[in-house]
C-alpha positions, 0 to 999 in steps of 0.5 A, a space after each residue: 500500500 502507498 499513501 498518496 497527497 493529491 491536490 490540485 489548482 493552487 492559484 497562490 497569485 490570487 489577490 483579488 479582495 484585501 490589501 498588503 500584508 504588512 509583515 511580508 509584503 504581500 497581498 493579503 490574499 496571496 497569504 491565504 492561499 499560502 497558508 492553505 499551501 502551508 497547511 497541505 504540506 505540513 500534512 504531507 510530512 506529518 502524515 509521511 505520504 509516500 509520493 504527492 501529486 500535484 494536478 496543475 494551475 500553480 499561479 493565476 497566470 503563465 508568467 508568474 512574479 518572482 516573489 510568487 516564485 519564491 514563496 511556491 519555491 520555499 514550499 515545494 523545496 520543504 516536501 524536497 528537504 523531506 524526502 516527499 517525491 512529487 510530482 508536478 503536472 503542468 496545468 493550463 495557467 502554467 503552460 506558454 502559449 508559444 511552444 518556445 517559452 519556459 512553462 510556469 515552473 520551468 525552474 523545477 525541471 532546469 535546476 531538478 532538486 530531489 524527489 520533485 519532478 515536473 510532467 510536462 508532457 504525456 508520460 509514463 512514470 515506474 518506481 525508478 522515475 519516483 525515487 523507489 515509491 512501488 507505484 506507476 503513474 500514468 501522467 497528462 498534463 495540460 493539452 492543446 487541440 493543436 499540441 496533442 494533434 501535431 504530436 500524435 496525429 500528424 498524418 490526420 485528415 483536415 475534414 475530421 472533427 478535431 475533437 474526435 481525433 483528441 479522443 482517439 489519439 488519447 485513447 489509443 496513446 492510453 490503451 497502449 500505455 495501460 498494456 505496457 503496465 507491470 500488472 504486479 503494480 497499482 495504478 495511478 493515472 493523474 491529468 489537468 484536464 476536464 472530464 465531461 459530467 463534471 461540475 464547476 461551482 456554477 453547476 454547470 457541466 462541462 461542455 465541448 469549447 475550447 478546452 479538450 473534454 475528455 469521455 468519463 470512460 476514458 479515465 474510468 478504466 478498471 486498471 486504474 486504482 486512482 484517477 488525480 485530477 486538477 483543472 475545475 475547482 469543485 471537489 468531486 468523485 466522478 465514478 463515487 462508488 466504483 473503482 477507481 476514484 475519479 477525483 477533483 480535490 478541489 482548488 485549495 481557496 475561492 477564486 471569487 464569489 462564483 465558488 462561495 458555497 464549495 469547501 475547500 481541499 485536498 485527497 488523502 488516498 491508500 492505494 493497493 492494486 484494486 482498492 483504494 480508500 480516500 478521504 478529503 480533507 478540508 482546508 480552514 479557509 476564509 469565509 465568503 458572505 453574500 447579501 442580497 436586497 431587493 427595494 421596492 418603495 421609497 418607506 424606509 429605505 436604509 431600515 429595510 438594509 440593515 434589517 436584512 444583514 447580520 450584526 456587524 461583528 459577524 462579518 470580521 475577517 469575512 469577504 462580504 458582498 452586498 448586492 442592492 437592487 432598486 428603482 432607480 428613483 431611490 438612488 439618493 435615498 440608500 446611505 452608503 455610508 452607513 452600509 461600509 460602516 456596518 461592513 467595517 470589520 469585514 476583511 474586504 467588502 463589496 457594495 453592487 447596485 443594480 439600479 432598474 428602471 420602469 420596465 414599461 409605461 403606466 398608462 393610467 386608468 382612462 387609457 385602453 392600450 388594446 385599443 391605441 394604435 402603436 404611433 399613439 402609444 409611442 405618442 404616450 410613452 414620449 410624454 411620460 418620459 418626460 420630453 417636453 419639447 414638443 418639435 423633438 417629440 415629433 421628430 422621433 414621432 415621425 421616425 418610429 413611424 417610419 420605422 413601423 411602416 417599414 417594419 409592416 412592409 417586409 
């Protein structure tokens, strides 16, 4: 049996809510994410994992700040010093968009420290490839439609449909693959990359654009014993139940406020030839509080607010948002400033309004619309709207006149 550290989607760049830590430096956001980091590996070594594997998306970006660099570094080089091997998949946040250009952490692979060891492309690792760990692993790292096409199906016909041929050039490159494993051996097939059936935050499945969607069947094969995966942020199990676990970890912290109702955190599996037991472990991450607000009238417009909000010591330390929707007659009454006082203790805070006007005119009682033509309401909505010249009334009188000829003449 192996114990494995699965987790995927660190994104430690984020810094989008907060300010700068004062001690280090950094965002504050950053710092969260790199205490989730810090969390992970302090289970890595606590735990005495035998191999860990990281399923991709170090930063937010391809071309990552060298503090950003320095902090991932200090790390992945504590898991090194502990003599952890991992394994580094390159994710789509990490890879160049030119096939010249060093990928995110290009440095892993230029200055190779011990047991870290960087996938880049398709690959197939034995136990000699992970420092003696009795495992092998069955790698995809991040693919492009062009990449996979030029590397594998160079001979392939234009007319055929790309996607096809990526499903058919992996599933073949794969099939080929598991016949060469050492059957005494367990499995583990790791890859960033999205599994159609699968959710993101928004419940939405993952459908067929520019991502290559790989069939559940390709990765759900019984000669797996675990399937690590990384590239969508919700955790989830897509063959729960059945051999192998087909597994997201989950990114290690919310992106923003589309993530607010996910846990975050990362896979603890034991691995044997033809069963595997995993739990996930969920990471101490800061809240994310959503509000929303709906006016009406103009009767007690800021009592109707903060009735609708907690105290505001609930909030400390939380990434608030409230969302405000009104006519937008009521615009001067709502007292923003009143509203960021009760949010002051939140870590960052978010004021959206959504002013609305009146979807449609009120004609009044001594008005039958069914029996108007469409030039007399349009005459109607002019003056409700408030446009007292009366040459500029005719003027778009006369143009939507024309417009509703023309319109009845096609």
């Amino acid at each position: 049996m192996i114990k494995l550290l699965h987790f995927a989607d660190a994104h430690i760049d984020m810094a989008n809510y907060g300010q700068h830590d004062a001690v280090t430096g950094l965002p504050q956001r950053v710092v969260d994410f790199l205490k989730s980091l810090d969390f992970i590996v302090d289970t890595a070594i606590s735990e005495k994992v035998d191999l860990v594997i990281f399923a991709g998306d170090t930063y937010r970006d391809r071309s990552p700040a060298p503090t950003f660099q320095r902090e991932w570094g200090k790390r992945i080089m504590r898991l090194s010093r502990a003599k952890i091997p991992t394994l580094l998949l390159i994710g789509n946040h990490d890879v160049s968009p030119s096939q010249y250009r060093a990928h995110a952490i290009q440095e892993f692979d230029t200055l190779s420290p011990d047991y870290i060891h960087v996938v880049s492309s398709l690959k197939l690792l034995s136990p000699k490839d992970l420092d003696g760990v009795p495992v092998q692993v069955v790698a995809i790292p991040w693919i492009t439609r062009s990449g996979i096409l030029a590397s594998l199906t160079a001979d392939s016909s234009n007319e055929e449909n790309p996607q096809e041929l990526i499903e058919k050039a992996l599933s073949d490159w794969l099939n080929q693959t598991i016949s060469n494993l050492d059957p005494s051996l367990p499995t583990i097939l790791t890859a960033h990359a999205s599994i159609a059936g699968a959710k993101f935050g928004s419940e939405k499945t993952v459908k067929i654009g520019r991502d290559v969607v790989l069939p559940p069947g390709l990765v759900a094969n019984p000669a797996l014993d675990y399937v690590a995966l990384g590239h969508i942020h919700r955790y989830q199990d897509l063959n729960q139940g059945s051999h192998p676990p087909v597994v997201y970890p989950g990114s290690i912290e919310r992106v923003d406020f589309g993530e607010i109702n996910e846990g975050k955190g990362f896979i603890i599996a034991e691995i044997e030839k033809g069963q595997t037991n995993y739990r996930w472990q969920q990471l101490p991450i800061r809240r994310f509080l959503d509000y929303w607000v709906e006016l009406d009238d103009l009767l007690g417009v800021n009592e109707k607010i903060m009735a609708a909000l907690p105290a505001s010591e609930e909030l400390t330390d939380a990434i608030a948002r409230l969302t405000l929707v009104y006519p937008s007659d009521l615009e001067t009454l709502i007292d923003e400033a009143r509203i960021h006082e009760h949010f002051k203790s939140a870590f960052a805070f978010q004021l959206v309004k959504k002013p609305i006007s009146e979807a449609r005119t009120r004609l009044g009682d001594s008005f039958e619309a069914s029996s108007m033509s469409p030039a007399e309401l349009l005459e109607v909505y002019w003056k409700q709207q408030h446009i007292e010249d009366k040459a500029e009334r005719d003027r778009l009188q006369k143009l939507a006149e024309e417009i509703i000829v023309q319109s009845q003449t096609q």
